[in-house]
C-alpha positions, 0 to 999 in steps of 0.5 A: 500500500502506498505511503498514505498514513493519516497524521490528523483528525482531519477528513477528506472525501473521495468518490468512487464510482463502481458498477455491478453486473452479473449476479452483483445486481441482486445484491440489496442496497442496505447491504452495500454499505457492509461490502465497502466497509469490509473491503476497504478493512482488508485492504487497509484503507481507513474510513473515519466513523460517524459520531454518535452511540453506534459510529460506522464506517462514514459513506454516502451512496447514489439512490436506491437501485431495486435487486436486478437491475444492472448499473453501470456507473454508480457512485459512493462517497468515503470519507478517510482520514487526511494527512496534513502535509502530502505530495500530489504523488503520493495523493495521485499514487493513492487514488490510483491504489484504492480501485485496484485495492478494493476490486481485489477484495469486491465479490464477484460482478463489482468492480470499483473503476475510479477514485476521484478526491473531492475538493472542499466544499463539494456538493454533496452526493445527492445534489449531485445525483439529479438525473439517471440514464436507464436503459430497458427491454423486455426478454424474449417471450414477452409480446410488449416492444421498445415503443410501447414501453417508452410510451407507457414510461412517458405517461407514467413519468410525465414531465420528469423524463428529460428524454427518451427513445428507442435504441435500435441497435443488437436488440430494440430497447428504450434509452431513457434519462429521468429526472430526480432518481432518488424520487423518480425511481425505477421500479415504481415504472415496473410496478406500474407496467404490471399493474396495466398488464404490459408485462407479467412483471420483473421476469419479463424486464431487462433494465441497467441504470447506464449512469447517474449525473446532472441534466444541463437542459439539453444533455446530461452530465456524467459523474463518471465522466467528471464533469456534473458541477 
C-alpha cells in the first residue's frame, strides 16, 4: 500500500464510482454499505466513523437501485482520514491504489473503476445525483416492444423524463434519462407496467441504470465522466 498514513483528525472525501453486473445486481442496497466497509478493512484503507452511540464506517451512496437491475456507473462517497502535509504523488499514487485495492477484495460482478478526491466544499452526493440514464427491454417471450414501453414510461413519468427513445441497435430497447432518481425511481415504472398488464412483471424486464449525473437542459452530465458541477 502506498505511503498514505493519516497524521490528523482531519477528513477528506473521495468518490468512487463502481458498477455491478452479473449476479452483483441482486445484491440489496442496505447491504452495500457492509461490502465497502469490509473491503476497504482488508485492504487497509481507513474510513473515519460517524459520531454518535453506534459510529460506522462514514459513506454516502447514489439512490436506491431495486435487486436486478444492472448499473453501470454508480457512485459512493468515503470519507478517510487526511494527512496534513502530502505530495500530489503520493495523493495521485493513492487514488490510483484504492480501485485496484478494493476490486481485489469486491465479490464477484463489482468492480470499483475510479477514485476521484473531492475538493472542499463539494456538493454533496445527492445534489449531485439529479438525473439517471436507464436503459430497458423486455426478454424474449414477452409480446410488449421498445415503443410501447417508452410510451407507457412517458405517461407514467410525465414531465420528469428529460428524454427518451428507442435504441435500435443488437436488440430494440428504450434509452431513457429521468429526472430526480432518488424520487423518480425505477421500479415504481415496473410496478406500474404490471399493474396495466404490459408485462407479467420483473421476469419479463431487462433494465441497467447506464449512469447517474446532472441534466444541463439539453444533455446530461456524467459523474463518471467528471464533469456534473
Amino acid at each position: 500500500m502506498p505511503d498514505f498514513e493519516p497524521k490528523s483528525t482531519n477528513v477528506m472525501r473521495v468518490r468512487l464510482i463502481y458498477e455491478k453486473r452479473g449476479g452483483a445486481c441482486f445484491v440489496p442496497h442496505i447491504s452495500l454499505h457492509t461490502l465497502f466497509a469490509r473491503a476497504a478493512r482488508r485492504t487497509g484503507v481507513e474510513l473515519s466513523s460517524t459520531e454518535g452511540f453506534s459510529p460506522h464506517a462514514r459513506m454516502s451512496f447514489g439512490p436506491e437501485l431495486p435487486a436486478g437491475v444492472v448499473a453501470l456507473g454508480e457512485p459512493v462517497d468515503l470519507w478517510l482520514p487526511a494527512r496534513e502535509k502530502i505530495t500530489e504523488d503520493e495523493r495521485s499514487n493513492f487514488l490510483n491504489y484504492v480501485p485496484e485495492a478494493l476490486n481485489a477484495q469486491m465479490p464477484e460482478g463489482f468492480r470499483v473503476k475510479r477514485c476521484v478526491l473531492q475538493a472542499d466544499g463539494a456538493p454533496a452526493l445527492g445534489k449531485e445525483c439529479r438525473a439517471a440514464h436507464y436503459l430497458a427491454w423486455t426478454r424474449n417471450g414477452c409480446l410488449a416492444g421498445a415503443a410501447e414501453l417508452l410510451s407507457h414510461m412517458k405517461r407514467h413519468y410525465g414531465g420528469a423524463v428529460l428524454s427518451g427513445f428507442v435504441e435500435e441497435t443488437a436488440l430494440s430497447r428504450v434509452s431513457v434519462i429521468l429526472a430526480d432518481p432518488a424520487q423518480n425511481g425505477i421500479g415504481g415504472w415496473v410496478k406500474a407496467l404490471t399493474a396495466d398488464h404490459v408485462v407479467a412483471g420483473w421476469r419479463d424486464m431487462c433494465i441497467v441504470r447506464a449512469g447517474l449525473g446532472r441534466w444541463n437542459g439539453k444533455q446530461m452530465e456524467l459523474l463518471e465522466e467528471g464533469v456534473a458541477p
